[in-house]
C-alpha positions as CSV (number, residue, x, y, z in Angstrom):
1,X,2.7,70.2,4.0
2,X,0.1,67.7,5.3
3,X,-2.5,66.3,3.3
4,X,-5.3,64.7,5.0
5,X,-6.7,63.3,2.0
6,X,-3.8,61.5,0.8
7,X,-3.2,60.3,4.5
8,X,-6.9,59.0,4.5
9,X,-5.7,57.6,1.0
10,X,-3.3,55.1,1.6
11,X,-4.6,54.2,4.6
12,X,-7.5,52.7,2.5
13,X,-5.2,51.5,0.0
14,X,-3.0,49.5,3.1
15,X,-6.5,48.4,4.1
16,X,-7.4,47.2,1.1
17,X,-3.8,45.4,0.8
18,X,-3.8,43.9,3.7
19,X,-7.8,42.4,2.9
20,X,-6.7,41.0,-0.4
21,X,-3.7,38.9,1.7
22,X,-6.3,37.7,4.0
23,X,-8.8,36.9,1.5
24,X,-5.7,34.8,-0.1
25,X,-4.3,33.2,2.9
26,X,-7.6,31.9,4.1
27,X,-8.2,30.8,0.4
28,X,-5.1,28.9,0.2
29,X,-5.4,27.5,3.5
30,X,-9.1,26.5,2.2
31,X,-7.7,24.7,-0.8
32,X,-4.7,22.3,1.5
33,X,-7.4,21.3,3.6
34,X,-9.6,20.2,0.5
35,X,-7.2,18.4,-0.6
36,X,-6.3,16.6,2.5
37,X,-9.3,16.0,2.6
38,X,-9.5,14.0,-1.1
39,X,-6.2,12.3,-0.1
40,X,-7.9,10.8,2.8
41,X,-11.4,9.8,0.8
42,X,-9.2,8.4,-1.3
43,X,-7.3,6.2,1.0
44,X,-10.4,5.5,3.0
45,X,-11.4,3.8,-0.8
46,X,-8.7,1.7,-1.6
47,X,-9.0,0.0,2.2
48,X,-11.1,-3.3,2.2
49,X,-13.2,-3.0,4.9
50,X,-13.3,-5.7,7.4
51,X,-16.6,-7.1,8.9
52,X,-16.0,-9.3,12.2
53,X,-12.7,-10.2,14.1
54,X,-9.7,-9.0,12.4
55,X,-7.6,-11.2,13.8
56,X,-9.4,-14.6,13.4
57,X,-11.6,-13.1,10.3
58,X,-14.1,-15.2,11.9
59,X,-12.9,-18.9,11.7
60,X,-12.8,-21.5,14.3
61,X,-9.4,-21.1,16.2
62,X,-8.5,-25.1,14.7
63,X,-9.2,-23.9,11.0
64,X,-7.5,-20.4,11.7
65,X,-4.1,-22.0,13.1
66,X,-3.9,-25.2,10.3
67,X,-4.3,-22.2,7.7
68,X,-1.8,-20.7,8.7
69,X,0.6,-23.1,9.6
70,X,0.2,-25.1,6.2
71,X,3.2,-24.5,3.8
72,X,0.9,-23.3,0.9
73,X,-0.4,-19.6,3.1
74,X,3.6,-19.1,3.9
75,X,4.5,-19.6,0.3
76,X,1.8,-16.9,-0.2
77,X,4.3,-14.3,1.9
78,X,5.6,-14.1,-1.7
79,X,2.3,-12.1,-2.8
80,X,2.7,-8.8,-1.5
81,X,0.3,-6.6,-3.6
82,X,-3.7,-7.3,-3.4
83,X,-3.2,-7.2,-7.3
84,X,-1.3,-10.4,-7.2
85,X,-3.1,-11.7,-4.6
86,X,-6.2,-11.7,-6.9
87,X,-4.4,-12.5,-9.9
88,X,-3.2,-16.1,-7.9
89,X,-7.2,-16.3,-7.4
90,X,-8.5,-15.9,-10.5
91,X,-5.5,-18.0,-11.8
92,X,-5.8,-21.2,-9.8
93,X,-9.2,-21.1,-7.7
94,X,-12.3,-22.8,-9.4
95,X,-14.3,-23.2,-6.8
96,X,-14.0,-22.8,-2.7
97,X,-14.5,-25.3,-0.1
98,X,-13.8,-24.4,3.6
99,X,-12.5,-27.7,4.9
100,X,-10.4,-31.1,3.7
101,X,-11.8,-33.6,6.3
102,X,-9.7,-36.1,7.4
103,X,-9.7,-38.7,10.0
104,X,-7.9,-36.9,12.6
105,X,-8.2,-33.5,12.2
106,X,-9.8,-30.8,10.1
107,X,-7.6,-28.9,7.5
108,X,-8.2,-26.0,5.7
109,X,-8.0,-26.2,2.0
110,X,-5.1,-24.2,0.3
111,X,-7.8,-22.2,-1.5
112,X,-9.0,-21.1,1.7
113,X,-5.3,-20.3,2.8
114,X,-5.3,-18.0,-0.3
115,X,-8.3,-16.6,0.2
116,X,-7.5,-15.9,4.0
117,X,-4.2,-14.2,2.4
């Protein structure tokens, strides 16, 4: 025999059960994309911004290509964290000075090569 009621029933109770998914799929969903969206704060943290020319980081073309043509910058290829990058700087650097004049040409000083590193 049919029974409305119980028809009417578990209608609401599929209703209901098929809510509760939704409610649960849209909170998951909710939650990857908050957390995408940390990751990439996160990353966007730990990059150093850069102000300028990237590419010349805003030296005289001279400077820029004595830099980095000078044995000292390529034995710095060794350095391949920031970490030990700054640990080479706080080791060996006491003060900075931009240029080594010379009679002939103008050299950049190796504590500009590291600090170009």
């Amino acid at each position: 025999m049919y029974d409305p009621l119980s028809y009417e029933h578990t209608w609401v109770l599929n209703q209901q059960h098929l809510y509760e998914q939704q409610q649960q799929q849209q909170q998951e969903a909710y939650e990857q994309q908050q957390e995408a969206y940390e990751q990439q704060q996160q990353q966007k943290a730990q990059r150093l911004e850069v102000w300028g020319n990237p590419d010349t980081m805003n030296l005289q073309q001279i400077l820029l290509v004595n830099i980095q043509a000078s044995d000292y910058f390529k034995s710095l290829y060794a350095l391949k964290t920031y970490h030990e990058v700054v640990d080479e700087i706080y080791n060996t650097v006491d003060h900075l000075g931009l240029y080594i004049a010379l009679q002939t040409r103008t050299l950049g000083s190796w504590r500009w090569s590291l600090s170009n590193k």
